[in-house]
C-alpha positions in Angstrom: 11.9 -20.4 4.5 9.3 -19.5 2.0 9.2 -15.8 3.4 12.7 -14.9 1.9 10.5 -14.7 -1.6 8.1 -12.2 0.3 8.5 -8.7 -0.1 8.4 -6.9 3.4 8.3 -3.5 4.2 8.3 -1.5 7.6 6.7 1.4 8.3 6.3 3.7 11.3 4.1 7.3 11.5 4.3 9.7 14.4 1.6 12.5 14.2 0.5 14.8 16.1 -3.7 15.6 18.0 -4.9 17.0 14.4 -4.6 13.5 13.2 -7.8 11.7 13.9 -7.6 8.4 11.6 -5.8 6.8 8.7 -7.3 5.1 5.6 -4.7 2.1 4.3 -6.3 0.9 0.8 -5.4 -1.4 -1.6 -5.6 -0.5 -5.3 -5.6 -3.3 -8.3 -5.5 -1.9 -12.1 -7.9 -4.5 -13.8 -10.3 -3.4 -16.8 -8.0 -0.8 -17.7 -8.7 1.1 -14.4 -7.0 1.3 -11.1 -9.9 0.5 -8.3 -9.4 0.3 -4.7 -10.1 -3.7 -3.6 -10.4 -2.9 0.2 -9.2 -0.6 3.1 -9.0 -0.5 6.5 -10.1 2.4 8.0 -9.8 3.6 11.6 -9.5 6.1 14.3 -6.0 7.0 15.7 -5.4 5.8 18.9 -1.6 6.8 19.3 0.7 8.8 18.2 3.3 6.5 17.4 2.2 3.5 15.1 4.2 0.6 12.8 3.2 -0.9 9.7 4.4 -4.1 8.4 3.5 -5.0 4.5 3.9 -8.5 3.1 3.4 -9.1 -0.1 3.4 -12.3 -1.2 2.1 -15.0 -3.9 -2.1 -14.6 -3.7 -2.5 -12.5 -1.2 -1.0 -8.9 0.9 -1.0 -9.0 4.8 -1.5 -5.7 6.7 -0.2 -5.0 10.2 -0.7 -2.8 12.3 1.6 -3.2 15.4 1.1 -0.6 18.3 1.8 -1.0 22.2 -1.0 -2.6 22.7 -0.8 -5.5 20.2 -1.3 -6.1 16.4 -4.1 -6.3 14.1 -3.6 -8.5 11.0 -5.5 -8.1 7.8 -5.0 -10.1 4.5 -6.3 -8.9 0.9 -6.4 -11.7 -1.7 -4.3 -11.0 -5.1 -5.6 -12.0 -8.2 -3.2 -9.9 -10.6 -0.9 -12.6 -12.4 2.9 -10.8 -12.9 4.6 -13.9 -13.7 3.3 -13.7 -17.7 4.5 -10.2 -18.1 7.3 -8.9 -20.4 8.3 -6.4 -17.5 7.4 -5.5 -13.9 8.2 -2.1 -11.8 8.3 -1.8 -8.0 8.6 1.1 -6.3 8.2 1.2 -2.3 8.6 4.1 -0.1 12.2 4.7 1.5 12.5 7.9 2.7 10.4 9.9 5.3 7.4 11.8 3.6 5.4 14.4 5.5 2.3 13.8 6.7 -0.2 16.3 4.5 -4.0 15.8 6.2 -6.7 14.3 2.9 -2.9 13.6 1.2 -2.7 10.1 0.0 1.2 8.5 0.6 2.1 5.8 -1.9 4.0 3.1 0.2 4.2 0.4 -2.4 3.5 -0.2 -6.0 3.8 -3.0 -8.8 2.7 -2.9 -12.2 3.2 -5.1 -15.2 3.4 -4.3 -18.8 3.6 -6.7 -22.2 5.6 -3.9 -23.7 9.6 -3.3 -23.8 9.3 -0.5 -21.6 7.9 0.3 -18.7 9.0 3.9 -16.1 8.3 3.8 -12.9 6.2 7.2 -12.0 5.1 9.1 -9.0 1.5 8.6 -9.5 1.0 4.9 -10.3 -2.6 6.0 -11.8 0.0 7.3 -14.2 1.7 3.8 -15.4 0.9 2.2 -19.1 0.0 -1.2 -17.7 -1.8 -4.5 -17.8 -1.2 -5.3 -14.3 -1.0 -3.7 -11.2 -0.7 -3.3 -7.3 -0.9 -0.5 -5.1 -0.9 0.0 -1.1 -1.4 4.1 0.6 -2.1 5.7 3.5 -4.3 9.0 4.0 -4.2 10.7 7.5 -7.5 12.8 8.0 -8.5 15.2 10.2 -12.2 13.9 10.7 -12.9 10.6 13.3 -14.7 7.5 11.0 -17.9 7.1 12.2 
């Protein structure tokens, strides 16, 4: 039963032909600097797709579910939460519209050794030591 600790989130995306392919990326803030760790990138196959985010101890799991099948992908997580004073999470829960080259924040989680922490729309924006992010860009342009 250890995936009752997990945090999971579902997401689905309809678009419509000017959507080519979607970026998912993974941002850590380490160094004093949010940096993206990894993405996976990909032409669009359908127009209807769901995403599944697990975030767990040491590591996030990506997947992609479609009518085909599902695609798994697992990022290793090195920020440690657990010694911070406080921790902000902020997930996506309502329906966003889909802006072409506009990044969509579907999860976030920062930590902070001071007594105060806000949670913001732009988690670039966040006084932190710590930190977690997960988006998703739609583009116009096929990846080569």
């Amino acid at each position: 039963l250890d995936i009752l600790d997990d945090e999971v989130m579902f997401y689905t995306y309809i678009t419509d032909e000017t959507v080519k392919s979607i970026d998912l990326q993974i941002w850590f803030y380490e160094n004093g600097e949010w940096t993206s760790a990894g993405n996976v990138k990909g032409n669009k196959e359908m127009t209807e797709r769901d995403i599944v985010l697990r975030v767990k101890d040491g590591e996030v799991d990506l997947i992609q579910v479609s009518e085909t099948g599902q695609s798994k992908y697992t990022f290793p997580v090195t920020q440690d939460f657990s010694g911070s004073l406080m921790t902000v999470e902020e997930r996506l829960q309502t329906t966003e519209p889909i802006v072409l080259e506009e990044e969509i924040v579907l999860y976030y989680k920062a930590a902070t050794d001071d007594n105060a922490i806000r949670s913001e729309t732009d988690f670039r924006e966040l006084n932190c030591s710590a930190g977690m992010a997960l988006t998703i860009t739609f583009s116009a342009e096929n990846v080569e």
